[in-house]
DSSP file (Angstrom, degrees, kcal/mol; ACC not computed):
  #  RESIDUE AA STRUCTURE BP1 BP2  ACC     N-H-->O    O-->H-N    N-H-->O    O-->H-N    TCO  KAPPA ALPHA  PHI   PSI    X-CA   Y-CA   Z-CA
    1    1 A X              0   0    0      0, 0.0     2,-0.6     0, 0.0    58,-0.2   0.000 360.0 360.0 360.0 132.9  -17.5    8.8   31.0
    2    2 A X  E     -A   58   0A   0     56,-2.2    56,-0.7    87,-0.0    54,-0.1  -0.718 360.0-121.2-105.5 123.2  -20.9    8.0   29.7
    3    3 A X  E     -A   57   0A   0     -2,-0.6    84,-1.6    54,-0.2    54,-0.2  -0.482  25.6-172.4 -73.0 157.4  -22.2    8.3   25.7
    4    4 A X        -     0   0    0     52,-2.5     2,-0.4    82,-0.2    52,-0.3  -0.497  22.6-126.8-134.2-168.8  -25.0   10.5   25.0
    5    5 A X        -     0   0    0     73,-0.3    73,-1.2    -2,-0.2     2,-0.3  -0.966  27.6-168.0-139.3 124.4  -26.7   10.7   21.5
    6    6 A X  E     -CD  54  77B   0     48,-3.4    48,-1.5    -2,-0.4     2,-0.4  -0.836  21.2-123.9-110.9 156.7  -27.0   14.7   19.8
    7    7 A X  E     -CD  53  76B   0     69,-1.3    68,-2.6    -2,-0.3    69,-1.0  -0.943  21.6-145.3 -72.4 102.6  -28.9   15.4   17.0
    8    8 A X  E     - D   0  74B   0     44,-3.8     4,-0.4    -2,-0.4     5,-0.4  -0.736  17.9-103.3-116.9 153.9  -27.4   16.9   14.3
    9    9 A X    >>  -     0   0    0     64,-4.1     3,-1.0    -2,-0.5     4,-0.6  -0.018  64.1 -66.5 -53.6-178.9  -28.8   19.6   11.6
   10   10 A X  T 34 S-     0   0    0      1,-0.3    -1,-0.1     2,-0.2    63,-0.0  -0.250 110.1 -20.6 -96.5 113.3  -29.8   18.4    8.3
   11   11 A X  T 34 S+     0   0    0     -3,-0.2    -1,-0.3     1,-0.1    -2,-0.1   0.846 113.9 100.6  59.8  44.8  -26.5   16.9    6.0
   12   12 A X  T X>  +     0   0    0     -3,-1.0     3,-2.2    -4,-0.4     4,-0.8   0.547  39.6 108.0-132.6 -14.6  -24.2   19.0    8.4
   13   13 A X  H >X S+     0   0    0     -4,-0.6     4,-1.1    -5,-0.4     3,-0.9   0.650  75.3  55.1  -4.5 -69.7  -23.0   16.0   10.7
   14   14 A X  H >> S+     0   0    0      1,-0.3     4,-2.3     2,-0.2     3,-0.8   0.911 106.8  53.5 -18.2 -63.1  -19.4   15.9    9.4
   15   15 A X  H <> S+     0   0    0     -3,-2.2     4,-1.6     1,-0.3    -2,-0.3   0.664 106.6  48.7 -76.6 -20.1  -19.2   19.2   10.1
   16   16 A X  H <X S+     0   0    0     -3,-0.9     4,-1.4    -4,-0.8    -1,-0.3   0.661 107.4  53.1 -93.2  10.8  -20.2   18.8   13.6
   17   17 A X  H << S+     0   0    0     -4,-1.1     4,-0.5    -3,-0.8    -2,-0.2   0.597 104.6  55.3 -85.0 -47.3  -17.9   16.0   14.5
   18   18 A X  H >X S+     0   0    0     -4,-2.3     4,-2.2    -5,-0.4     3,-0.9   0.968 109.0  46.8 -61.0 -41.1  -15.1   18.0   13.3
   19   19 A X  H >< S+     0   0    0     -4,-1.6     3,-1.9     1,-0.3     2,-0.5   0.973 115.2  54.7 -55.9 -62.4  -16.2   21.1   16.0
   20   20 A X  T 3<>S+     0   0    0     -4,-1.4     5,-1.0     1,-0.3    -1,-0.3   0.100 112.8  36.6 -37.8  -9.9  -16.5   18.3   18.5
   21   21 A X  T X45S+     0   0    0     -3,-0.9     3,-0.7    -4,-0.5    -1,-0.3   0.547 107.1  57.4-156.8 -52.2  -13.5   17.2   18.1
   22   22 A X  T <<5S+     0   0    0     -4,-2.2    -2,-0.2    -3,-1.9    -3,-0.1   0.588 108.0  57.2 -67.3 -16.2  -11.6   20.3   17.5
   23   23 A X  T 3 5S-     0   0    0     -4,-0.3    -1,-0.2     2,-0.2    -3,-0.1   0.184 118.3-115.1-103.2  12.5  -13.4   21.2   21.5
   24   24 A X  T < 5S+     0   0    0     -3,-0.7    -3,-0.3    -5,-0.2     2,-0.3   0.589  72.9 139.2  85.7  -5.3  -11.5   17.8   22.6
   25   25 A X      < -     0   0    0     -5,-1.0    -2,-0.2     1,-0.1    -1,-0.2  -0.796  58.5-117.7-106.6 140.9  -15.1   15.8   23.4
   26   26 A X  E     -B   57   0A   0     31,-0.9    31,-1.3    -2,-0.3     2,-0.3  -0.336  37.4-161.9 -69.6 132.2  -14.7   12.2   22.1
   27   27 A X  E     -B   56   0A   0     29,-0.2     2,-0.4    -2,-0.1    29,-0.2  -0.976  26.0-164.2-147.7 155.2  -17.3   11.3   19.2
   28   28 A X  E     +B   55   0A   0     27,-1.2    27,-1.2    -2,-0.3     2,-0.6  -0.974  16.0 167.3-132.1  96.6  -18.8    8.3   17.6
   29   29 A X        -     0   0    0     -2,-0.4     2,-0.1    25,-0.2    25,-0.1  -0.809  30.7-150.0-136.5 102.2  -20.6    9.2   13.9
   30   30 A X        -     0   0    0     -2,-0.6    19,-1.1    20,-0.0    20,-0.4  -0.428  18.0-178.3 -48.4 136.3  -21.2    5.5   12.3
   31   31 A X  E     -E   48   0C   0     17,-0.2    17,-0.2    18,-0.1     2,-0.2  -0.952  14.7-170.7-164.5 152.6  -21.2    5.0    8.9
   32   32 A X  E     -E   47   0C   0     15,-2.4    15,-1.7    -2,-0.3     2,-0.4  -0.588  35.2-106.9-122.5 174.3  -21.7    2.0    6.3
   33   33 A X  E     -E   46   0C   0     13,-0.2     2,-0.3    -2,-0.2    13,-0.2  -0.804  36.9-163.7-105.6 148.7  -21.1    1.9    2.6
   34   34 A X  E     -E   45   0C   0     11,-2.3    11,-1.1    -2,-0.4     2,-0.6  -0.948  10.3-141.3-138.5 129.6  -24.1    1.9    1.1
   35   35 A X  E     -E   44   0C   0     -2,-0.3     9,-0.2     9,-0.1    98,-0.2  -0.574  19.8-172.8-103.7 163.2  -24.7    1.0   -2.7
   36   36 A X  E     -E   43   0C   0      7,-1.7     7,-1.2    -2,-0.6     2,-0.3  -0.554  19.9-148.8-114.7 164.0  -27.1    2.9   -4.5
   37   37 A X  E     +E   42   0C   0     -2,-0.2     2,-0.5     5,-0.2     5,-0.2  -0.774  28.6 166.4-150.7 109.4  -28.6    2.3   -8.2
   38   38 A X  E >  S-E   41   0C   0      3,-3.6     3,-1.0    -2,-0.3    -2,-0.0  -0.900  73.5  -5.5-139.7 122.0  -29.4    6.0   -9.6
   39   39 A X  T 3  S-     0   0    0     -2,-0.5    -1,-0.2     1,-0.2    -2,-0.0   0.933 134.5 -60.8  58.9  27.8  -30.2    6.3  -14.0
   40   40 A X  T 3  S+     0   0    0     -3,-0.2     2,-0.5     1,-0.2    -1,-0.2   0.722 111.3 126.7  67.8  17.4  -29.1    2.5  -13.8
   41   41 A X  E <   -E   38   0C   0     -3,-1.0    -3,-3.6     2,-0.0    -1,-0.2  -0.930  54.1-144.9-126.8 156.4  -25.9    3.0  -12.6
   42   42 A X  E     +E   37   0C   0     -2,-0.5     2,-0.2    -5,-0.2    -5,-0.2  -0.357  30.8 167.2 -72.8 150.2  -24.6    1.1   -9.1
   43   43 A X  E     -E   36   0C   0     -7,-1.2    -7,-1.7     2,-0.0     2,-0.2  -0.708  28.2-134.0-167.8 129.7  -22.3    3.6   -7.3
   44   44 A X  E     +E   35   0C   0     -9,-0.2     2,-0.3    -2,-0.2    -9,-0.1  -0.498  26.6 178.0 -75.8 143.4  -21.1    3.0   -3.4
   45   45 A X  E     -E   34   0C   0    -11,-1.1   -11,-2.3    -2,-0.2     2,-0.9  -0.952  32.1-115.4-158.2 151.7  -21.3    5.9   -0.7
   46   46 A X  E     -E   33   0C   0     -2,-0.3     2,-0.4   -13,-0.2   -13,-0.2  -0.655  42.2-178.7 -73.3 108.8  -20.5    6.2    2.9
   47   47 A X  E     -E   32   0C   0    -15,-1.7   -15,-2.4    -2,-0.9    -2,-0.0  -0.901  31.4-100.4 -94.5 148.3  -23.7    7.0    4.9
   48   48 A X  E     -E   31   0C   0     -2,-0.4   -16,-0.3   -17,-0.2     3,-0.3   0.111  20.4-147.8 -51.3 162.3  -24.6    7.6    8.4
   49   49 A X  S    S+     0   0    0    -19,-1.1     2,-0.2     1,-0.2    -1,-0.1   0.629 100.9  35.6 -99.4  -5.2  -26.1    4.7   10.2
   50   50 A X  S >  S-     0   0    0    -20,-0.4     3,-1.6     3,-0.3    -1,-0.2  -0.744  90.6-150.6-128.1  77.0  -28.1    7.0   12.1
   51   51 A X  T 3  S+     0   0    0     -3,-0.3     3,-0.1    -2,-0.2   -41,-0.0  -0.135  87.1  19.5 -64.1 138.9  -29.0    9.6    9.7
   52   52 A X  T 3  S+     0   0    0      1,-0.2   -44,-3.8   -43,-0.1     2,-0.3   0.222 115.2  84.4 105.5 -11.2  -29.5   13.0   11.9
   53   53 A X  E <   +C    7   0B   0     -3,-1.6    -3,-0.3   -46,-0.3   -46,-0.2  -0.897  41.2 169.3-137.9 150.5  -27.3   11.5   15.3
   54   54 A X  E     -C    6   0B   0    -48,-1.5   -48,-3.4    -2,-0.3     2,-0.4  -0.675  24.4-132.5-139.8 171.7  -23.9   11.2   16.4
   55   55 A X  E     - B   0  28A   0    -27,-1.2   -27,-1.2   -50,-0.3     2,-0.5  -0.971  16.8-176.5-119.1 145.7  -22.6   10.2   19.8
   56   56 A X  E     - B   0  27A   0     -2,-0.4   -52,-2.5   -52,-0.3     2,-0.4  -0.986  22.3-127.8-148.9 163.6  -20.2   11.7   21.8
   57   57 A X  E     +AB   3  26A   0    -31,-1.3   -31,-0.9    -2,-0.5     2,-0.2  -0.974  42.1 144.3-137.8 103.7  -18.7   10.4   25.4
   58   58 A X  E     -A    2   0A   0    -56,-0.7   -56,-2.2    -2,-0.4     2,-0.5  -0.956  44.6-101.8-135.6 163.6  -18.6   12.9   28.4
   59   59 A X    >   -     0   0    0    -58,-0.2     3,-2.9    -2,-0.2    -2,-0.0  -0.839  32.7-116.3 -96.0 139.9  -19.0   13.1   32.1
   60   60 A X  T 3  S+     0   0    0     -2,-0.5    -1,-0.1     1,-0.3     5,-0.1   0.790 115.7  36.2  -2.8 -65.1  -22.0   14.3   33.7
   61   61 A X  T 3  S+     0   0    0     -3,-0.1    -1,-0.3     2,-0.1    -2,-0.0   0.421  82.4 128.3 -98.2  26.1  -20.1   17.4   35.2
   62   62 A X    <   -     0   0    0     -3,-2.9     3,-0.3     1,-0.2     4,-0.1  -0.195  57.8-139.3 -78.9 161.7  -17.7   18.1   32.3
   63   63 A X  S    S+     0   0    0      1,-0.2     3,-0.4     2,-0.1    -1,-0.2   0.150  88.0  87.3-102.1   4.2  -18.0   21.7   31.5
   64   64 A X  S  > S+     0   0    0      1,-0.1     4,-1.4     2,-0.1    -1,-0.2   0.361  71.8  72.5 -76.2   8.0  -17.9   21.2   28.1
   65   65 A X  T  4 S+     0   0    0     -3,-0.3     4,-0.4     1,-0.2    -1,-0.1   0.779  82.9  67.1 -96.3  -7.2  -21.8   20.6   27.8
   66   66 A X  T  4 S+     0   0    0     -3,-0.4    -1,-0.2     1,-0.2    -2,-0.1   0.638 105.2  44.7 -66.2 -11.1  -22.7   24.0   28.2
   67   67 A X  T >> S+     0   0    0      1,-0.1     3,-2.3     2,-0.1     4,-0.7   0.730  93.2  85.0 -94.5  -5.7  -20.9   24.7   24.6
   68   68 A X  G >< S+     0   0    0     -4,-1.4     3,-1.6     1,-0.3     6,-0.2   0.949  88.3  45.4 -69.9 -29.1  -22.5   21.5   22.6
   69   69 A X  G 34 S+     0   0    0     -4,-0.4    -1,-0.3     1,-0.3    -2,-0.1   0.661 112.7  60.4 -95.3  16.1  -25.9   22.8   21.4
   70   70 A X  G <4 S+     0   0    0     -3,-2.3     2,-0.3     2,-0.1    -1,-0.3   0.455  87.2 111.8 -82.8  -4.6  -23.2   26.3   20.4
   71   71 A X  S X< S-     0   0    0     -3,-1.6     3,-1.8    -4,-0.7   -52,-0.1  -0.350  84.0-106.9 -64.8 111.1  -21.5   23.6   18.2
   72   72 A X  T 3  S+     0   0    0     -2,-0.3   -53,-0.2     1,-0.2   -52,-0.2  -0.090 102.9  12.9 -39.6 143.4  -21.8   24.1   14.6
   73   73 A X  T 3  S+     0   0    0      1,-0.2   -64,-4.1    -3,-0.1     2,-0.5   0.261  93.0 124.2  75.3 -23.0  -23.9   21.8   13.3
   74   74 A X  E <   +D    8   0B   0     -3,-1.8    -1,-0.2   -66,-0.2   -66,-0.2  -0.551  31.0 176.7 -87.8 144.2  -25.2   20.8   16.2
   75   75 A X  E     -     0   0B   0    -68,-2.6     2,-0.2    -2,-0.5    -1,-0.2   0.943  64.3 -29.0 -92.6 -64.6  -29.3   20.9   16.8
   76   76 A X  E     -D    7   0B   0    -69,-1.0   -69,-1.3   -67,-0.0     2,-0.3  -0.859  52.8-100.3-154.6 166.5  -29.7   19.3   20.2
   77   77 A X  E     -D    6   0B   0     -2,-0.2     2,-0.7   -71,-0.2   -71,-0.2  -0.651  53.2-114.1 -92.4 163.5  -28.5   16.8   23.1
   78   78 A X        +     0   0    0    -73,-1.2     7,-0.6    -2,-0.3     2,-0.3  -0.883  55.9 176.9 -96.9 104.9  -30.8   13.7   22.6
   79   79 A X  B     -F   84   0D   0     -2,-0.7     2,-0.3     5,-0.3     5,-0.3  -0.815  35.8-156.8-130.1 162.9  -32.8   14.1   26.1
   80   80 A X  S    S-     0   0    0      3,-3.0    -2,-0.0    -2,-0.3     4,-0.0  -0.834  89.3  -5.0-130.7  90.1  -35.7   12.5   28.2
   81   81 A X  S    S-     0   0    0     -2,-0.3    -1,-0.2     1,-0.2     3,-0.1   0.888 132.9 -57.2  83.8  44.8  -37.5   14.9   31.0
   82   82 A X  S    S+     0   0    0     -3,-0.2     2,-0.4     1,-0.1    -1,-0.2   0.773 118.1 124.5  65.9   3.3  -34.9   17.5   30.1
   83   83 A X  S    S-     0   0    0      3,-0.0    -3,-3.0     1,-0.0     2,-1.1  -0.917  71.9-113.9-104.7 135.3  -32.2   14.8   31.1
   84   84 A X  B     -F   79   0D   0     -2,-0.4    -5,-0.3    -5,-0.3    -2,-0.0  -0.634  35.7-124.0 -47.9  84.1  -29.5   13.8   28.6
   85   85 A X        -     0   0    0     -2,-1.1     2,-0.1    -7,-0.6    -7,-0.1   0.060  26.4-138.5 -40.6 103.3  -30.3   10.0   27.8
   86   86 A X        -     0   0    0    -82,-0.1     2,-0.4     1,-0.0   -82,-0.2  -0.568   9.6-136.5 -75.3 160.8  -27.3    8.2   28.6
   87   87 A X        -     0   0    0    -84,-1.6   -84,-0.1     1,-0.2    -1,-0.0  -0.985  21.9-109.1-124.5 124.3  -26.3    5.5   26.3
   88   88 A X        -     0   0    0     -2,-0.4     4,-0.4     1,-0.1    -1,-0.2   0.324  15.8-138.9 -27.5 173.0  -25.0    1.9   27.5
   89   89 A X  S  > S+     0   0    0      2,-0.2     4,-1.6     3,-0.1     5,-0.5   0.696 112.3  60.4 -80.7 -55.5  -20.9    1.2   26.9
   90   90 A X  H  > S+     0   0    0      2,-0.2     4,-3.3     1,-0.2     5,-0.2   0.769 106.1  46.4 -51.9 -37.1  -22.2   -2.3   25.8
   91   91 A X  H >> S+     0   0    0      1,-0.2     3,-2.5     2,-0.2     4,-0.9   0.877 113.6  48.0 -71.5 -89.3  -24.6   -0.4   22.7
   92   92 A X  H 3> S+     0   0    0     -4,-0.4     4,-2.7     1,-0.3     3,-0.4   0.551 113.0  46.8  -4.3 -71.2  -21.7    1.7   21.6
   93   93 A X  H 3X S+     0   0    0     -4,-1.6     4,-1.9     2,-0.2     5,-0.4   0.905 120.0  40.0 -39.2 -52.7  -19.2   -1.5   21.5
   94   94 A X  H <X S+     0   0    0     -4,-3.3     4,-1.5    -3,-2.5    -2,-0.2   0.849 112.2  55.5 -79.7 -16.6  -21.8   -3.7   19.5
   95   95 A X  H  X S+     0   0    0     -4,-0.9     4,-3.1    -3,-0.4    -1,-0.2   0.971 116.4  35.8 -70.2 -66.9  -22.6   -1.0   17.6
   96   96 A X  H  X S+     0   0    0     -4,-2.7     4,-1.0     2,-0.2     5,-0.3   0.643 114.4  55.0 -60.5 -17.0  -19.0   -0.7   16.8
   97   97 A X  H  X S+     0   0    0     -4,-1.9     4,-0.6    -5,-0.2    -1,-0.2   0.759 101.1  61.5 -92.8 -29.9  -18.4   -4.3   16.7
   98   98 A X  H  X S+     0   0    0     -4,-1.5     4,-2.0    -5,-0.4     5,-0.3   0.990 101.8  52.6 -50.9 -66.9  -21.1   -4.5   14.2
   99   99 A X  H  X S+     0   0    0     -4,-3.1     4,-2.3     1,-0.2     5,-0.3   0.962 107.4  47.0 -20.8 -85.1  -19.3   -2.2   11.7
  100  100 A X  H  X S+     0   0    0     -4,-1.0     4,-2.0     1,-0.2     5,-0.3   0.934 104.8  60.3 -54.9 -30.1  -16.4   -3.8   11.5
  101  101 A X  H >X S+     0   0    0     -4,-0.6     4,-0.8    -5,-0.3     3,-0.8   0.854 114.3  42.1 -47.4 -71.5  -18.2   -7.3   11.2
  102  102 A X  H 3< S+     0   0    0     -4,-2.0     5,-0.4     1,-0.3     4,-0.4   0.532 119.5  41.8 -71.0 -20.7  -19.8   -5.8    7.9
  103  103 A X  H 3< S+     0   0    0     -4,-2.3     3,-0.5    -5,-0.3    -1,-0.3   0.907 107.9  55.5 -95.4  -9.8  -16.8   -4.3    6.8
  104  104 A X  H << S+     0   0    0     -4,-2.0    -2,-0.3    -3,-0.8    -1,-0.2   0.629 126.0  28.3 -83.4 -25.4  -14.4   -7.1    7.5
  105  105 A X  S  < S-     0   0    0     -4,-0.8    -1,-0.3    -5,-0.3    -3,-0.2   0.451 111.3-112.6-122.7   4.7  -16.8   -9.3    5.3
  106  106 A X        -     0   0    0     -3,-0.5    -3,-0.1    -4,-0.4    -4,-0.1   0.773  49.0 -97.7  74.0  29.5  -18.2   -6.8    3.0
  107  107 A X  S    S-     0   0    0     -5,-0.4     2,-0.5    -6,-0.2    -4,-0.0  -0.274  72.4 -42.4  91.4-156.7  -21.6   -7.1    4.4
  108  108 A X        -     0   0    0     51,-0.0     2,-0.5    -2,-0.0    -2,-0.0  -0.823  63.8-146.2-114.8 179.8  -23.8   -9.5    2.2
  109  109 A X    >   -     0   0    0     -2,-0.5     3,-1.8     1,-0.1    19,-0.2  -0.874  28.3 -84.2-132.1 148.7  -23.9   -9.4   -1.7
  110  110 A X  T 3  S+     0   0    0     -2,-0.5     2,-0.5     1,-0.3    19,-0.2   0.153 112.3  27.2 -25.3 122.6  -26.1   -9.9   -4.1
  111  111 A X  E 3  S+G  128   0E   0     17,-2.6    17,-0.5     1,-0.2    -1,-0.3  -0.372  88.0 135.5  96.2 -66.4  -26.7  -13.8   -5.3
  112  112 A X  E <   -     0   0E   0     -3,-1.8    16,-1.4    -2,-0.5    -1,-0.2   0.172  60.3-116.9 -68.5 123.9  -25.7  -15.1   -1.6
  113  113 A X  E     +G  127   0E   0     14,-0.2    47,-0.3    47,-0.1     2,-0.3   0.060  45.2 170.0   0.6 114.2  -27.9  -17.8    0.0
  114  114 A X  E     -G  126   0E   0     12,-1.4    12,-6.1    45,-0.1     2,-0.3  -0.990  27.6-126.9-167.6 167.1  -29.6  -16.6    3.2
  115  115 A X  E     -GH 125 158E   0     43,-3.5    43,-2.8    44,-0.6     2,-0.4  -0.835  20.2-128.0-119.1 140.2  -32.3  -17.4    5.9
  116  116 A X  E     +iH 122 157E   0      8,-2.2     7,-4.3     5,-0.5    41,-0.2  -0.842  28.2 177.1 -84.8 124.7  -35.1  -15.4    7.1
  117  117 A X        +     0   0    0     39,-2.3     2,-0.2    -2,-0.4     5,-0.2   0.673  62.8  29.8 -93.2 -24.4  -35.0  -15.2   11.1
  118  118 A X  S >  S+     0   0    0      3,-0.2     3,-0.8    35,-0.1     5,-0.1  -0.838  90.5  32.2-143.2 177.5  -37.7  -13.2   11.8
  119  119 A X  G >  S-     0   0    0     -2,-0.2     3,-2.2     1,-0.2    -3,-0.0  -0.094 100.9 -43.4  85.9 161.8  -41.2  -12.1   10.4
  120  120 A X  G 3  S+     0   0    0      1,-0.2    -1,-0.2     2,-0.0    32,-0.0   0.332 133.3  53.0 -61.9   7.9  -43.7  -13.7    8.7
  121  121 A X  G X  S+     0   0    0     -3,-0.8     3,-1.8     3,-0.1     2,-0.6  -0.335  80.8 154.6-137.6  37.8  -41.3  -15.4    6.3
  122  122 A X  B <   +i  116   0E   0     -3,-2.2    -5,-0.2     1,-0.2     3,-0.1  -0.512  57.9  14.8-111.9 176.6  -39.2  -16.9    8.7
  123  123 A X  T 3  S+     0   0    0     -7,-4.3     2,-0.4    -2,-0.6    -1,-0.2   0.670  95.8 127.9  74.0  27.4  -37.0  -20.0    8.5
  124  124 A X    <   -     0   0    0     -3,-1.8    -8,-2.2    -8,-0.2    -1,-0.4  -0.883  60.3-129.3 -89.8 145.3  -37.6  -19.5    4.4
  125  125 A X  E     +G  115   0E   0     -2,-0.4    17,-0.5   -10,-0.2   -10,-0.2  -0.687  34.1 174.1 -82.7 164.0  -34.5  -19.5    2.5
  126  126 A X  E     -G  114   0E   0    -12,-6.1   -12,-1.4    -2,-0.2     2,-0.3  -0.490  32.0-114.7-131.4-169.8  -34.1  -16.5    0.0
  127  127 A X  E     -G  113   0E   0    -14,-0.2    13,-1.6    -2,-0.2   -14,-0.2  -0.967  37.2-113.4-139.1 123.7  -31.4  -15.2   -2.2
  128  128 A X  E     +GJ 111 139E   0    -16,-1.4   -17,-2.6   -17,-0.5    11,-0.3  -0.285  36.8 170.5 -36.9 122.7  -30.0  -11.8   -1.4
  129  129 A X  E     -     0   0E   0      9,-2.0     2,-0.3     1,-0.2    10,-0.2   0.606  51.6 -64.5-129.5 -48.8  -30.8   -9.2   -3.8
  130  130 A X  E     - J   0 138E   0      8,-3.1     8,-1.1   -21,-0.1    -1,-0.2  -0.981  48.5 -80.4-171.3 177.6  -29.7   -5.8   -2.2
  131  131 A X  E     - J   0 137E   0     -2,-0.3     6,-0.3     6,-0.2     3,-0.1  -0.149  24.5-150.9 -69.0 177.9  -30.3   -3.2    0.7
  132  132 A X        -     0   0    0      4,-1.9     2,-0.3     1,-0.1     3,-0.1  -0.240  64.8 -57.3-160.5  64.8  -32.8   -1.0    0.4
  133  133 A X  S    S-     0   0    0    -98,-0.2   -98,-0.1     1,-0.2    -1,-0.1  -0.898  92.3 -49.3 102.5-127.9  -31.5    1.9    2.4
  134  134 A X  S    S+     0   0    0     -2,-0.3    -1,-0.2    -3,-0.1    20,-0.0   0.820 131.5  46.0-103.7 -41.6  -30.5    1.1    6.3
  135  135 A X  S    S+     0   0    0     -3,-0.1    19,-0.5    19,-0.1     2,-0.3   0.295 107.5  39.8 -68.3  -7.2  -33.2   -0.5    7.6
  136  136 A X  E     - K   0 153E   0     17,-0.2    -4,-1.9    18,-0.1    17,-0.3  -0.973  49.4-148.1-163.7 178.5  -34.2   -3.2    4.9
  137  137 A X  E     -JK 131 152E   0     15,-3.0    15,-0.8    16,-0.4     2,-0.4  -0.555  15.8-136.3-142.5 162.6  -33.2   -5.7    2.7
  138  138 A X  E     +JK 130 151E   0     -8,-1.1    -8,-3.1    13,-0.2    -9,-2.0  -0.923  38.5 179.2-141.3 124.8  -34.9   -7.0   -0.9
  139  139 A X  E     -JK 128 150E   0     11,-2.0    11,-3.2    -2,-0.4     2,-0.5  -0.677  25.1-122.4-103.7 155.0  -34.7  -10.9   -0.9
  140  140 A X  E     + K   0 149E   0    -13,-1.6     9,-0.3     9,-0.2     2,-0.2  -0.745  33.6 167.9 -70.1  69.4  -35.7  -13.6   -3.2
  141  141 A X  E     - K   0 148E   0      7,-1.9     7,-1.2    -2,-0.5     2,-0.3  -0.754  35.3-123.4-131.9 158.5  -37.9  -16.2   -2.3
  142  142 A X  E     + K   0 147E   0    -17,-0.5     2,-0.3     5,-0.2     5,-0.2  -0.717  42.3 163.0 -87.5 132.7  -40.0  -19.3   -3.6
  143  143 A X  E >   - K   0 146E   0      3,-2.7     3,-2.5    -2,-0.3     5,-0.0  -0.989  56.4  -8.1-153.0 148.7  -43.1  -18.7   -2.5
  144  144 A X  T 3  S-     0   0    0      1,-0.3     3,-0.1    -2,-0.3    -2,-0.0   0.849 126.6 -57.2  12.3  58.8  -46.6  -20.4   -3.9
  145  145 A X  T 3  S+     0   0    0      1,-0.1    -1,-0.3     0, 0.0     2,-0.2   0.624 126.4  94.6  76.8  15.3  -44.7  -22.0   -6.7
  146  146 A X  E <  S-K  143   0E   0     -3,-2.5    -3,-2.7    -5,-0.1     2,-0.5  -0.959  77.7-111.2-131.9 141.5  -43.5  -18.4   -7.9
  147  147 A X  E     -K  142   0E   0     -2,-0.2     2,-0.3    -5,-0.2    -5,-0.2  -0.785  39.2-165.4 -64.0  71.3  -40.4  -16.2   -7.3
  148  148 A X  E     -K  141   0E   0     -7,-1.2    -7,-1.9    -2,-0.5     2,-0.5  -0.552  22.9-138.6-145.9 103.3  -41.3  -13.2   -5.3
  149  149 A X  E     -K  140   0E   0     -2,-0.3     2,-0.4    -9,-0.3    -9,-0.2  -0.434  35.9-177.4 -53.1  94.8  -39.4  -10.1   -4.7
  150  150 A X  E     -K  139   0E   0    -11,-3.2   -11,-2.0    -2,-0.5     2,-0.6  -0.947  28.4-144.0-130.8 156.4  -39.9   -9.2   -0.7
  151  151 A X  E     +K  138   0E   0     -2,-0.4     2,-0.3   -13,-0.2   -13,-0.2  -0.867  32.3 162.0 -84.7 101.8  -38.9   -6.5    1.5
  152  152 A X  E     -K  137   0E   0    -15,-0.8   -15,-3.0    -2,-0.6   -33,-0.0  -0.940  48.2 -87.9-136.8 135.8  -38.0   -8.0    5.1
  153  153 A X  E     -K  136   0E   0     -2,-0.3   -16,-0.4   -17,-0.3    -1,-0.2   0.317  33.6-119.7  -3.5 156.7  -35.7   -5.8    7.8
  154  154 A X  S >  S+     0   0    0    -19,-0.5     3,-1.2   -18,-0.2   -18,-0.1   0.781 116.3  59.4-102.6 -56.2  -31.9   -6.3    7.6
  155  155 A X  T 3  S+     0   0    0      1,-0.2    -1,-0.1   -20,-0.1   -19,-0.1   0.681  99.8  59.8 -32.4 -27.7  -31.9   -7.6   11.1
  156  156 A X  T 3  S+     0   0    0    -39,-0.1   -39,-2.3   -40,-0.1     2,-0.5   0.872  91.0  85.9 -52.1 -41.0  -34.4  -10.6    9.9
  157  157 A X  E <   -H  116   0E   0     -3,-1.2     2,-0.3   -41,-0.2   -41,-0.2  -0.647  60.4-170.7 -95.2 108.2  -32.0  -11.9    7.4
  158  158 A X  E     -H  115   0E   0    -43,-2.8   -43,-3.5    -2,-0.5    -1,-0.0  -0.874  24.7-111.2 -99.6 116.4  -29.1  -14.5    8.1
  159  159 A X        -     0   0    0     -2,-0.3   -44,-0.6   -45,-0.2     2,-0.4   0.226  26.2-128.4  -9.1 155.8  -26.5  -15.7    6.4
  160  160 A X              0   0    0    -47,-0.3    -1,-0.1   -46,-0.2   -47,-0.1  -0.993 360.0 360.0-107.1 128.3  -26.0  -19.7    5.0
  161  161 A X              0   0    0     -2,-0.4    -2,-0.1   -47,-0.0   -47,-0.0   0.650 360.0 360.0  79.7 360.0  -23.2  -21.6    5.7
């Protein structure tokens, strides 16, 4: 069995994971806590990590792929030249092994110590100050003798210690 990646419509994802699911086909819909800061107050919520996409894990000749893009909720198979773009095991696994890293240590928090890896600010150390959605991170760092508020990738950004 190979993973595929669907699209699914706008804030209805849940609901197509559940059809999928209820039709037997094996599915993958990632999702990270994310905290949010809305009228000044912090509040966590679970969000996609790939808002719009899920995965689900079929064979080629399964006869369930004539029902998927009948699925509630679902828009479309994620394709290349009309072909369903298969998706490594190994992405799916790191993908998943990734999760649990971030929840098993609660990600990084606010205040902790950390090194920039990549970019134009890397090998500075910073101080963590929070996400800033999925993709990026708001750090601290000294930077021409002043304290400087930057926006760098979440991948850049490494632990200390």
């Amino acid at each position: 069995m190979t993973w595929y990646a669907l699209q699914h419509k706008p804030a209805q994802g849940d609901r197509a994971v559940e059809h999928l699911q209820n039709q037997d086909i094996a599915c993958f819909y990632p999702k990270i806590t994310v905290e949010k800061i809305k009228a000044g107050k912090r509040s966590k919520k679970l969000e996609p990590l790939f808002p719009g996409y899920l995965f689900v894990n079929l064979e080629q000749t399964d006869p369930m792929w004539a029902k998927l893009r009948s699925t509630r909720g679902v828009l479309r198979v994620v394709s290349f030249a009309n072909k369903p773009a298969p998706i490594s095991d190994d992405v799916i696994l790191h993908i998943k092994d990734s999760l649990h890293t971030v929840a098993e240590h609660g990600g990084i928090k606010p205040g902790q110590a950390v090194e920039l890896d990549d970019g134009p600010f890397k090998g500075i150390n910073a101080i963590f100050q929070a996400y800033d959605g999925e993709e990026r991170a708001i750090v601290l760092i000294s930077f021409m003798q002043k304290q400087q508020l930057v926006k760098v990738p979440v991948g850049a950004i490494r632990r200390q210690g």
